[in-house]
N, C-alpha and C positions, 0 to 999 in steps of 0.2 A: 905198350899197353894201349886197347884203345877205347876214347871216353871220347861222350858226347857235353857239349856245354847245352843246359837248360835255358837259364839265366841268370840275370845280373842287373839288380836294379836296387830300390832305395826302398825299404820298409819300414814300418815303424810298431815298437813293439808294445803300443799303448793297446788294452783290451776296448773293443765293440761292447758295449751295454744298449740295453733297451728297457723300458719300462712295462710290464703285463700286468694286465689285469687277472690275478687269477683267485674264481672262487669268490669274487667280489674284496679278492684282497688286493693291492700295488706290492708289486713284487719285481725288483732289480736282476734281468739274467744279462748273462756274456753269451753274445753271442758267439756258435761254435759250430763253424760247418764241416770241422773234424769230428763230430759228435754224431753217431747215426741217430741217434734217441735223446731229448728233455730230457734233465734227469737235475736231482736236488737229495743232498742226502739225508740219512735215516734223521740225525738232531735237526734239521731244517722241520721236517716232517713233521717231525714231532711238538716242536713249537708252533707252526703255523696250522699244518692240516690233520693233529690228531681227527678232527673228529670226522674225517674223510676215511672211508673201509680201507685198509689195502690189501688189493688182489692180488692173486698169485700172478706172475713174467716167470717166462719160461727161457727170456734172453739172455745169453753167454757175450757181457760185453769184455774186453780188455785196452788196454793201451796202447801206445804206439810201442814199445817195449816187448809186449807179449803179455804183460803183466795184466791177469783175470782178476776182476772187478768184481765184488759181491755185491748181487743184485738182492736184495729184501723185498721187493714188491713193487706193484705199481698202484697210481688210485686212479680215477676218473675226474675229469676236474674241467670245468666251464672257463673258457679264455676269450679276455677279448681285448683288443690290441689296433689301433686307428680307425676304431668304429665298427672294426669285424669281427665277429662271436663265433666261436665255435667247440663243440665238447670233444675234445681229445685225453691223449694219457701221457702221464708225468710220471717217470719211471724214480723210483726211490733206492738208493746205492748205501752199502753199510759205510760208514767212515766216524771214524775217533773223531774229527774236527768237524767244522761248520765251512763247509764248501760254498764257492758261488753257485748257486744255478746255473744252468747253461742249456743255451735254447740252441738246439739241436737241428739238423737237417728235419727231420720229420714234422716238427713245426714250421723249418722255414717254407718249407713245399705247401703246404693250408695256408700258412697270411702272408707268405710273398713268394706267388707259385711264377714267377719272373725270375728270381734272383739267378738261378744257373744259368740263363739266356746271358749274364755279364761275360762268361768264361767261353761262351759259345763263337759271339761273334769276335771282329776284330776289335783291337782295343785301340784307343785313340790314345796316347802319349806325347810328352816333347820331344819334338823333333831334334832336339840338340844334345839331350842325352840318349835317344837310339842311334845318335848319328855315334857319337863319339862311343859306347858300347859298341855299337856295328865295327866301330874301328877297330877298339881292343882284340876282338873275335878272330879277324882276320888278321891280324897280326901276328895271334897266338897260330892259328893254323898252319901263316908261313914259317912262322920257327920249329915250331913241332908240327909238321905232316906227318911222322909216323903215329904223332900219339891221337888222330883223327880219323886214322884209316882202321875201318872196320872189317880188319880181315884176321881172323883167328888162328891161322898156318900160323901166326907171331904171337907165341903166349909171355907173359911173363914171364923176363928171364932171372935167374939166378936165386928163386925158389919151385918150390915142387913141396907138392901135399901126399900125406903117407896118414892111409887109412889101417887103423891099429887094432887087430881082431881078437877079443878074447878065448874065441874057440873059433880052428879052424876046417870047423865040418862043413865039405862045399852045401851050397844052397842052388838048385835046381829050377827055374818054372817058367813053364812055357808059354810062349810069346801069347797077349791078345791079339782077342779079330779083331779086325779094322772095317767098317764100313767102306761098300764097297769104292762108294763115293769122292772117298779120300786117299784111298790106293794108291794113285799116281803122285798124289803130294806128299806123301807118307816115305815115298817108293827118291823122289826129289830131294826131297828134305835129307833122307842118309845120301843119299849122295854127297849133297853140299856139305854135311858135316864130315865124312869122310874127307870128299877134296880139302876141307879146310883144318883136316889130320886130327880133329876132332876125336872122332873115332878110329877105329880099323878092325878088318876082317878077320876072322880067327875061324878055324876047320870045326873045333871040338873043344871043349870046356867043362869040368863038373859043374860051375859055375855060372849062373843065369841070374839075372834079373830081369823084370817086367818093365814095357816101357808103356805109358801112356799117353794117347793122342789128346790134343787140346785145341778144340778150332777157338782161334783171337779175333777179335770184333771185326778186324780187315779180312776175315775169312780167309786169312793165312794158319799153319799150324804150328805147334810146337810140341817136340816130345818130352814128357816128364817122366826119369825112371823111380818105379813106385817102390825104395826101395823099403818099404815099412815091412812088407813081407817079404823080406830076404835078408840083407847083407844086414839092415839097423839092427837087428838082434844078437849080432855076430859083436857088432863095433866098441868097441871100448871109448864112452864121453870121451872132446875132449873137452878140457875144465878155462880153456881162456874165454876171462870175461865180455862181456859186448858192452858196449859203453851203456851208460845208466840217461837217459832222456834227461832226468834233471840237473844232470853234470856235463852235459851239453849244452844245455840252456844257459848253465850259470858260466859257463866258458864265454859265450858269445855278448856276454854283458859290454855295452858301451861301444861295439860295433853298429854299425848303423846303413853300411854296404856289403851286398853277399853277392859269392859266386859260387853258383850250384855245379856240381859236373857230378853224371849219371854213367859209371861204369858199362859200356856197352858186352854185355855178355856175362859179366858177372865171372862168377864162377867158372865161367867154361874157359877163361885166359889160366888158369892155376893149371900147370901141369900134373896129373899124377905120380907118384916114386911108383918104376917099373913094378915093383912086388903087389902096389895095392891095384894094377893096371892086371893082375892075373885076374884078381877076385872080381874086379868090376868089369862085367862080362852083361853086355842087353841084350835080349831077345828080344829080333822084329820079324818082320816079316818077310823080310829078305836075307833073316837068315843072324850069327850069333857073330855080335861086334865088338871087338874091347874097346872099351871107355877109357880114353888118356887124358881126361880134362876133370878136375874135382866135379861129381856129382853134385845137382841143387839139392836130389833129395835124402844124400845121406847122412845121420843123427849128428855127424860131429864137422861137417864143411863151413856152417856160420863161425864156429870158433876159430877153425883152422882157415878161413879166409881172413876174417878180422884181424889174425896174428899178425900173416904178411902185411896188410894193407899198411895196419902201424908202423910194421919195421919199415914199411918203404918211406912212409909222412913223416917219422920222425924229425923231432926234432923242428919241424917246421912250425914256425909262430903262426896263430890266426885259424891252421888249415884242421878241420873235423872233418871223421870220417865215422861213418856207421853204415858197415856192410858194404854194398857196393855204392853209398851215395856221400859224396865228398863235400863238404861247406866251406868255402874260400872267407872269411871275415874280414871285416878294414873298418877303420872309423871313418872313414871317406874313399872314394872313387880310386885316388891316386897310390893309397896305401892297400886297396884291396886288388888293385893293377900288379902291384909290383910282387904281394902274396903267391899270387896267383903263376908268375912269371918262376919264380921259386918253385911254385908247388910241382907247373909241369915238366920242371925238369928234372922232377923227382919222375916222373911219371917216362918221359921220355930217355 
């Protein structure tokens, strides 16, 4: 399996507060640059700014979870915050309880249009824990090389995903254009996934799906098959949970070092069970390719990814996973070393 290591360092899980002036009121937010929008819910509202209009937000916000947020309104409201004023909007969230505020990117962009410039350059650290991090890194790399090497011909072995079809009337349709601009990357791009057994050639098929091009900020592509209009109609849920964010959180209690590692490919390391490799069939442009690696975009791969990942983690103390992003935990350095050391030998 191959994963890339993010990082690994020392956090601390006390919340950012700031004090705003809003409306001529003092008002306590958390700061949250998870947050695209300020936002204070309906009872906050309601005791501090009834007598503020609220407008209609036409914003679809949700969680990290997926879980959709009811938006009630937003109002208009004068801020002013280290001597700088300005009239922005405070978006208002339905909620049973009395939530913190939370000062959101959209503010932090108007009274600290710097702050992203921290993530941009390089960051200054001690030297004696990059050093010794640096060390853990490559030591993990010499024991486990295969679980570093990014090459997908090597999926996951010893399970395979089976896509479950309630009705099996094939589904048909024919490939998008492609600009013409992107042809040769397009034209690249299945090759490398084929060499990397990804895919493979097939003559003839009832069965089609659409794939879609996606140019990435490195002006690299990537193809997404769109399977909304095909196969997801076909598929029968499957029903395993995805971990719940709040029972994640309360897992990691008293941990105080993390190690992040980022499933390189995701999805595409899960083999598919021959039978569901009939159905899942894309149209490109070079022609109809069966798909041997779980789809990202079909209705039931998050469940059926999550299942493995678990079987493989179990039982491991410390280690969380959700979807393809894995959390190493330790109360200290030397206990999230040795986690860690366990975890990739799950892995490898």
């Amino acid at each position: 399996m191959s994963v890339c290591m993010v990082s690994s360092n020392h956090r601390s899980n006390s919340p950012c507060f700031v004090d705003v002036i809003v409306d001529s009121k003092i008002m306590q937010m958390e700061i949250d640059s998870g947050s695209a929008v300020s936002v204070i819910c309906k009872r906050f509202y309601e005791r501090k700014f009834r007598d503020s209009p609220l407008l209609d937000c036409s914003l679809k916000l949700a969680v990290v979870d997926g879980a959709h947020l009811s938006v009630v309104g937003q109002i208009a409201v004068s801020v002013e915050i280290n001597g700088q004023r300005n009239d922005v909007s405070l978006v208002v969230l339905e909620s049973n309880n009395i939530i913190m505020p939370l000062f959101g990117r959209d503010w932090l962009d108007i009274f600290f249009p710097v702050w992203r410039n921290a993530f941009r350059k390089p960051m200054s650290v001690n030297h004696t824990s990059v050093t010794r991090e640096e060390k853990v890194i490559e030591d993990l790399k010499t024991k486990f090389p295969n679980v570093f090497d990014n090459n997908f011909s090597t999926p996951i072995t010893g399970f395979e995903a089976d896509l479950v079809l309630k009705d099996d009337t094939p589904v048909f349709k024919r490939a998008y254009e492609v600009p013409y601009r992107l042809r040769d990357k397009v034209i690249e791009h299945i090759d490398s996934l084929e060499q990397d057994g990804v895919i493979s050639p097939v003559e003839a098929s009832e069965w089609a799906s659409l794939v879609i091009v996606v140019v990435k900020k490195d002006q690299g592509i990537r193809m997404v098959i769109d399977c909304k209009v095909s196969i997801n109609k076909l598929i029968v849920p499957n029903t395993y949970p995805l971990p719940l964010t709040q029972d994640l959180f309360a897992s990691l209690s008293g941990s105080k070092v993390f190690c992040s590692l980022d499933l390189a490919g995701a999805y595409t390391q899960l083999c598919l069970s021959k039978k569901s490799r009939k159905i899942m069939i894309i149209n490109t442009i070079k022609g109809l390719y069966s798909y041997n690696r779980l789809p990202q975009g079909a209705s039931s791969s998050a469940a059926i990814f999550q299942k493995v990942m678990d079987q493989i983690l179990k039982g491991l103390a410390g280690v969380f996973c959700y979807l393809d992003d894995v959390l190493i935990a330790g109360e200290d350095f030397e206990e999230c070393r040795k986690k860690a050391l366990f975890g990739f030998r799950s892995f490898g």
